[in-house]
Backbone bond lengths (Angstrom), bond angles and torsions (degrees), N, CA, C in turn:
res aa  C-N    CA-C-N  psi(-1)  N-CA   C-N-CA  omega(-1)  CA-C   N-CA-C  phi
1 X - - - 1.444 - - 1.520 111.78 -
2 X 1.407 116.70 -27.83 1.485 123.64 175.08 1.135 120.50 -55.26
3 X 1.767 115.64 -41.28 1.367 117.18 176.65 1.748 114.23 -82.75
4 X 1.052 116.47 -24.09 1.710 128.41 168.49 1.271 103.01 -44.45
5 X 1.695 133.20 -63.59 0.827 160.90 -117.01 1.948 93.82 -102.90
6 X 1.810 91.03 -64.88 1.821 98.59 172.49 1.268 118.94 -41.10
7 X 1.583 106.13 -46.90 1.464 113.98 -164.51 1.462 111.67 -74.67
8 X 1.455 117.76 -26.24 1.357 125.86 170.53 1.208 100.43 -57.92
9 X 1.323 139.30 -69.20 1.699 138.83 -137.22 1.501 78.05 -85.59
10 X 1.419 141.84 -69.14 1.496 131.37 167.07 2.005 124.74 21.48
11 X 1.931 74.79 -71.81 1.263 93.17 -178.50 1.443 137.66 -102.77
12 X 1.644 112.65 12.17 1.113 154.19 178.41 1.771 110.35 -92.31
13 X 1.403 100.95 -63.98 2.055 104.52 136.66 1.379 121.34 -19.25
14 X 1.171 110.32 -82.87 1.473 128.78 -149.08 1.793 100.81 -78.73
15 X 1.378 118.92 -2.30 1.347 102.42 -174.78 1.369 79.15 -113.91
16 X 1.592 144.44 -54.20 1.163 118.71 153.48 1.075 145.04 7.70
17 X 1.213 115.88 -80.94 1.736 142.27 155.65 1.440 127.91 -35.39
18 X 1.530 101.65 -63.01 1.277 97.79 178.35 1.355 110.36 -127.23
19 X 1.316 144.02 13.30 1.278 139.74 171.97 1.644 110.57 -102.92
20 X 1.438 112.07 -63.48 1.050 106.45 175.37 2.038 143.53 -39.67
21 X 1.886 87.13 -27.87 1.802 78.40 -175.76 1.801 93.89 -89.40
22 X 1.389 120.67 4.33 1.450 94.65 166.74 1.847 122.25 -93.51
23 X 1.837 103.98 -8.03 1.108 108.06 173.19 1.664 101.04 -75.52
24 X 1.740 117.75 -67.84 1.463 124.21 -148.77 1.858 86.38 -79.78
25 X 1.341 86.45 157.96 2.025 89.27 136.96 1.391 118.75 -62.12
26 X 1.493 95.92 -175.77 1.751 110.33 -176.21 1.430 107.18 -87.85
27 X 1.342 105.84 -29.06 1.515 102.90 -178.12 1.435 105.08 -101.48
28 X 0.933 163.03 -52.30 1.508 155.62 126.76 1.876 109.60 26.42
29 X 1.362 105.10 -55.15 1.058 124.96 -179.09 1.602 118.09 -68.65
30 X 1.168 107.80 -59.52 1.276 134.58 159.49 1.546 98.72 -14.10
31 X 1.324 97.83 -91.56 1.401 130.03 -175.01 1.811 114.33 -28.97
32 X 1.653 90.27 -50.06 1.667 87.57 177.50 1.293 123.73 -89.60
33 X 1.880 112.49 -2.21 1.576 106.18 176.47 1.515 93.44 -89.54
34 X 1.225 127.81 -70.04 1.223 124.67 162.67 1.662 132.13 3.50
35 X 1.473 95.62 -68.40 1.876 106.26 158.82 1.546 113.16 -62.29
36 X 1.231 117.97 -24.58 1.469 109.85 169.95 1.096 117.95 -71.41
37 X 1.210 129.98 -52.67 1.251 139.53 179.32 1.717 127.17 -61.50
38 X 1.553 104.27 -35.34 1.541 116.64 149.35 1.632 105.60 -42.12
39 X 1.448 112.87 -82.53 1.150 124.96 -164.58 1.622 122.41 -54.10
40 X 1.552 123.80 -28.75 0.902 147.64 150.13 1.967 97.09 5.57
41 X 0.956 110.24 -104.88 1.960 108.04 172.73 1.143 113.88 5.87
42 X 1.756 106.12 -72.24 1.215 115.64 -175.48 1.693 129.12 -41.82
43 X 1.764 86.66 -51.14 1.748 92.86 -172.95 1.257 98.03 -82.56
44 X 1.308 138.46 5.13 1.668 123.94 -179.17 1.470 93.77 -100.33
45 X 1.270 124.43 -25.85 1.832 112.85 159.69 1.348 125.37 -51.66
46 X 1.396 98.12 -66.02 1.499 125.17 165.03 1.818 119.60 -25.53
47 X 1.469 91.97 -42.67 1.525 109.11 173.62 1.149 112.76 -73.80
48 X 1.246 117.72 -60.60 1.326 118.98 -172.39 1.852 118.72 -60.37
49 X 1.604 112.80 -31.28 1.550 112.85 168.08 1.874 98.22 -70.22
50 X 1.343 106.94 -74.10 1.305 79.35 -173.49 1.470 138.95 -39.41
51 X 1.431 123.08 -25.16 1.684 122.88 169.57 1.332 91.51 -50.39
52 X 1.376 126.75 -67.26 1.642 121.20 -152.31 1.029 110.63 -68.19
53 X 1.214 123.87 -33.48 1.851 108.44 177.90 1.834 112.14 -78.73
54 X 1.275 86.65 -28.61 2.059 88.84 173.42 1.963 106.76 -54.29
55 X 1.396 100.70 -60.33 1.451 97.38 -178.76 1.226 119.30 -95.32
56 X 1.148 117.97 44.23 1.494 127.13 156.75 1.553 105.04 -124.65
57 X 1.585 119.07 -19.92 1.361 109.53 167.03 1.416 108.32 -83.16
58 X 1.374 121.20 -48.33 1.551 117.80 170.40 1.734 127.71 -40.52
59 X 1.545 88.70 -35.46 1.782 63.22 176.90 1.649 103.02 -122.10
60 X 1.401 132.71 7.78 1.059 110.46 140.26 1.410 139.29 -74.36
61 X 1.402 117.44 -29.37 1.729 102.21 -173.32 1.788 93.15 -98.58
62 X 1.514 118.15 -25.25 1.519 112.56 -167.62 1.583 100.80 -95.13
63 X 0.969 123.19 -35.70 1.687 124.92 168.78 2.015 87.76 88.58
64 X 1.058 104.56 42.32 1.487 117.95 169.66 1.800 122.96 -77.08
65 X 1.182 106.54 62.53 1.671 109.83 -171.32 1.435 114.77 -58.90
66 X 1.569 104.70 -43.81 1.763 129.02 -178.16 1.635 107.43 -55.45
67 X 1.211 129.89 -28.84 1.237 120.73 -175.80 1.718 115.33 -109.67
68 X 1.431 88.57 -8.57 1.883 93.65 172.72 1.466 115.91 -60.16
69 X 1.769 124.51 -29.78 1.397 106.23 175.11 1.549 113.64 -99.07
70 X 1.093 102.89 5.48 1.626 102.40 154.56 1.435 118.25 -95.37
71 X 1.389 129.66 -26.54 1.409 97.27 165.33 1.565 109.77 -113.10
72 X 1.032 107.38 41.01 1.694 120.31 169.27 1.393 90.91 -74.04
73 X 1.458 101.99 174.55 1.574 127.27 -161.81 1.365 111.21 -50.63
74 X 1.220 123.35 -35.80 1.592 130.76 175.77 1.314 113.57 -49.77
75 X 1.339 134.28 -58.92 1.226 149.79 146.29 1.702 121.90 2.57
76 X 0.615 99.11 -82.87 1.795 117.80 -170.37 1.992 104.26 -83.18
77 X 1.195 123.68 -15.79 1.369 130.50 158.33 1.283 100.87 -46.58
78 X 1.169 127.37 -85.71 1.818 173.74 -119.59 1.632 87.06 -92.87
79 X 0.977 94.57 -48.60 1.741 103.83 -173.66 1.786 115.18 -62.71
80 X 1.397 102.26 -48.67 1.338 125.18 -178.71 1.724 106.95 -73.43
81 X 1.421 111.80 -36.25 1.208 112.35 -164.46 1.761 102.99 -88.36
82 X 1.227 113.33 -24.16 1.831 114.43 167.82 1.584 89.75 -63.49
83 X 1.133 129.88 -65.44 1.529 131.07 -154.45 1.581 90.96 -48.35
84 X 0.795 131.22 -42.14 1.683 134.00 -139.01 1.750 104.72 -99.25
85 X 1.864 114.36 -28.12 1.315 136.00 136.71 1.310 115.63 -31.54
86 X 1.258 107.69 -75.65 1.448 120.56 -151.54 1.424 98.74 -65.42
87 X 1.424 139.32 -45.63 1.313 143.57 -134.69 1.456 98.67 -115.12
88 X 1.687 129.54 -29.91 1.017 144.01 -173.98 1.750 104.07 -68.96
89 X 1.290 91.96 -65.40 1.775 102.32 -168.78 2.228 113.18 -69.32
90 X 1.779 86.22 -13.04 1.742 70.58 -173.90 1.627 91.46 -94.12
91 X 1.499 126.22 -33.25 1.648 109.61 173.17 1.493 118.16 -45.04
92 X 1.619 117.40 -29.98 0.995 98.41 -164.60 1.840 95.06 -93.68
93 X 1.182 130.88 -39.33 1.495 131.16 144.32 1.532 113.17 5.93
94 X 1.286 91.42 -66.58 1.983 102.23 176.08 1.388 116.73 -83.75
95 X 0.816 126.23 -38.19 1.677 133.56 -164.85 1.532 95.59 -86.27
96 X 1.229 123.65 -42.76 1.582 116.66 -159.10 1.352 116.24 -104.29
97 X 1.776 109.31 -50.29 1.224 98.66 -179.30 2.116 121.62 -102.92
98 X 1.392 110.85 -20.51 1.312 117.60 151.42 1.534 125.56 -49.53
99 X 1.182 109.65 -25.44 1.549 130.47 166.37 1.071 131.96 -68.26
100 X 1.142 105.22 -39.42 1.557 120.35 -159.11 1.524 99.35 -98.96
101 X 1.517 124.94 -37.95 1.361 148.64 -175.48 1.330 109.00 -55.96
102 X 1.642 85.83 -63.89 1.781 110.23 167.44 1.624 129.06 -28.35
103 X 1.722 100.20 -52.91 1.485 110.65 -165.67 1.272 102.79 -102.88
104 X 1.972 125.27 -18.31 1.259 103.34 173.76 1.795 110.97 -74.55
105 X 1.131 128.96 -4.52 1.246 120.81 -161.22 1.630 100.96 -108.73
106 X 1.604 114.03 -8.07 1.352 113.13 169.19 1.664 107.99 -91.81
107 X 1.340 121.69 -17.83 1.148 136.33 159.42 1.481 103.89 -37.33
108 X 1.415 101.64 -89.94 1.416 98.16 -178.38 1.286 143.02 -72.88
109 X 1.907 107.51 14.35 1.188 108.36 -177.22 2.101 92.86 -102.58
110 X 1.161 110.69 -3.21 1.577 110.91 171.01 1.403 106.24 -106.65
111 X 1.390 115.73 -31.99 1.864 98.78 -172.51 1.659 110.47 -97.75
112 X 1.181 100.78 -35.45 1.845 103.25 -171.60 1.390 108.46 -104.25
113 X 1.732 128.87 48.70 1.078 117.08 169.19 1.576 128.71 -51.07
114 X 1.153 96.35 -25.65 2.216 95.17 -179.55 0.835 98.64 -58.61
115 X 1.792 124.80 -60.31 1.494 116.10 -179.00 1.782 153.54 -73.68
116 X 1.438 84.98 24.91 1.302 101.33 -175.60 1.337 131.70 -74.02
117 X 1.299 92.31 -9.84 2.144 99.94 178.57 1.753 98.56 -125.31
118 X 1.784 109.19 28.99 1.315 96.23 165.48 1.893 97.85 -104.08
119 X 1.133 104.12 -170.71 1.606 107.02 -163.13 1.327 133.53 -78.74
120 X 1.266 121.98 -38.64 1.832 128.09 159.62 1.457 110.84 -35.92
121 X 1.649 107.13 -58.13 1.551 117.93 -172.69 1.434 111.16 -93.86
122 X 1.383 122.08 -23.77 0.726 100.83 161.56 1.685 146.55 -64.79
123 X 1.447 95.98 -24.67 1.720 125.23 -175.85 1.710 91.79 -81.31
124 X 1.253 105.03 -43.86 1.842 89.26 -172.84 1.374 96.05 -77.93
125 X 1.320 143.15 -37.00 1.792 131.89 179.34 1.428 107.28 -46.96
126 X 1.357 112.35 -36.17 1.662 99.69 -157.56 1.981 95.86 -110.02
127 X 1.158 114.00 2.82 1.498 105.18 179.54 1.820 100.51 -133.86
128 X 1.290 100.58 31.45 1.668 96.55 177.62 1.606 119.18 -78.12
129 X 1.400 128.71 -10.63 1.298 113.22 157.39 1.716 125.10 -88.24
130 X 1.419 104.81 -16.90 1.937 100.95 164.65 1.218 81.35 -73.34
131 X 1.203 158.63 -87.00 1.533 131.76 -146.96 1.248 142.55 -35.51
132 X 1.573 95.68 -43.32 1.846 118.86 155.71 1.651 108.83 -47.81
133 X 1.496 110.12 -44.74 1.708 119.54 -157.30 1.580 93.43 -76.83
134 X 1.398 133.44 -52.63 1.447 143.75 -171.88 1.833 95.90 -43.09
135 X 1.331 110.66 -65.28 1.561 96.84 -136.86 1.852 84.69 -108.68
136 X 1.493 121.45 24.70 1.245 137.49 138.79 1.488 113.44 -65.89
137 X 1.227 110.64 -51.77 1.733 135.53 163.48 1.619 117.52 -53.92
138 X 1.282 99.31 -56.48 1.864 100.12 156.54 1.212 118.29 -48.75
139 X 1.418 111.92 -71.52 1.591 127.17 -175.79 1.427 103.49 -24.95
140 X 1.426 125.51 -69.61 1.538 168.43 178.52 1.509 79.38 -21.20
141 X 1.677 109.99 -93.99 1.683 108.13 -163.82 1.309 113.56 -58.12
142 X 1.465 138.45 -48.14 0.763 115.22 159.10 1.808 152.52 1.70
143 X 1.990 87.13 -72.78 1.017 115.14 161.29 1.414 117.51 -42.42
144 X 1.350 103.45 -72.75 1.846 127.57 170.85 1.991 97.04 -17.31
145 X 1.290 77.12 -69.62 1.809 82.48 -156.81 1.534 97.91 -59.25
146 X 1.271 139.95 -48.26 1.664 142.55 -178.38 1.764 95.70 -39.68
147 X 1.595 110.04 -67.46 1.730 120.35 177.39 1.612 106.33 -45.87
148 X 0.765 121.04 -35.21 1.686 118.90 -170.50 1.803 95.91 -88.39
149 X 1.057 139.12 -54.07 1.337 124.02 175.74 1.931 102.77 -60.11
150 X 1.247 103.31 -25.35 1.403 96.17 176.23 1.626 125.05 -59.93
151 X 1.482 98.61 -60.82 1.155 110.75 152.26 1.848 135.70 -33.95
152 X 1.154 102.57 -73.68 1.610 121.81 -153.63 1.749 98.82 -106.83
153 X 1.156 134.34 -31.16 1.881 118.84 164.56 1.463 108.36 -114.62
154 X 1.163 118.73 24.84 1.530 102.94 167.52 1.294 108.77 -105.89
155 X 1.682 114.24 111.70 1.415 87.91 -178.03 1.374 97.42 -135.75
């Protein structure tokens, strides 16, 4: 179930990352990782009652022993803490480095016009969305590896 679980937040990432800012806007987006992350408290309460009433109905009326240390307390941590991954690293994805990319390259398309067909700026003018895609790709493993200690040594 651990790896079910990886591969979910995986791909919960990755549509994040790279699917979503071609569906939503930037600020649209914004807005709802942002509100997640506000709200965040809430649903890690929320989590935590629902575990207890799940395995107190499971093994009182179903006599379900086998699934009590899977959704025992370990469970719903792990759960909360991918959510908190996933939503954490793409606001800042958008907010920090799409931003920053953004305004240095409007920078130099208003202050350093002479130098615009020399080679630094010029190579970042004409290849500035693989640049976005690369350290989207960083972000990504990164991510990966944070979800996998999430997963598999947090215990």
């Amino acid at each position: 179930m651990k790896i079910l679980f990886f591969i979910l937040s995986v791909v919960l990432y990755y549509f994040f990352s790279f699917k979503a800012p071609l569906i939503y806007p930037k600020r649209k987006l914004c807005l709802f990782l942002g509100g997640c992350l506000v709200l965040s408290p809430i649903i890690y309460v929320i989590l935590n009652i629902f575990n207890a009433l799940l395995i107190g109905i499971l093994i009182k009326y179903f006599n379900l022993t086998v699934l009590k240390e899977f959704l025992h307390i370990k469970f719903f941590p792990k759960l909360f803490m991918s959510f908190l991954i996933v939503f954490f690293i793409n606001l800042c994805i958008i907010l920090v480095a799409d931003n920053i990319s953004d305004y240095l390259i409007k920078f130099h398309q208003k202050y350093n016009i002479e130098n615009l067909n020399k080679n630094p700026v010029k190579f970042v003018l004409s290849n500035k969305e693989k640049i976005k895609l690369y350290y989207r790709i960083f972000f990504m493993l990164g991510s990966c590896l944070m979800l996998y200690g999430v997963w598999f040594k947090m215990e």
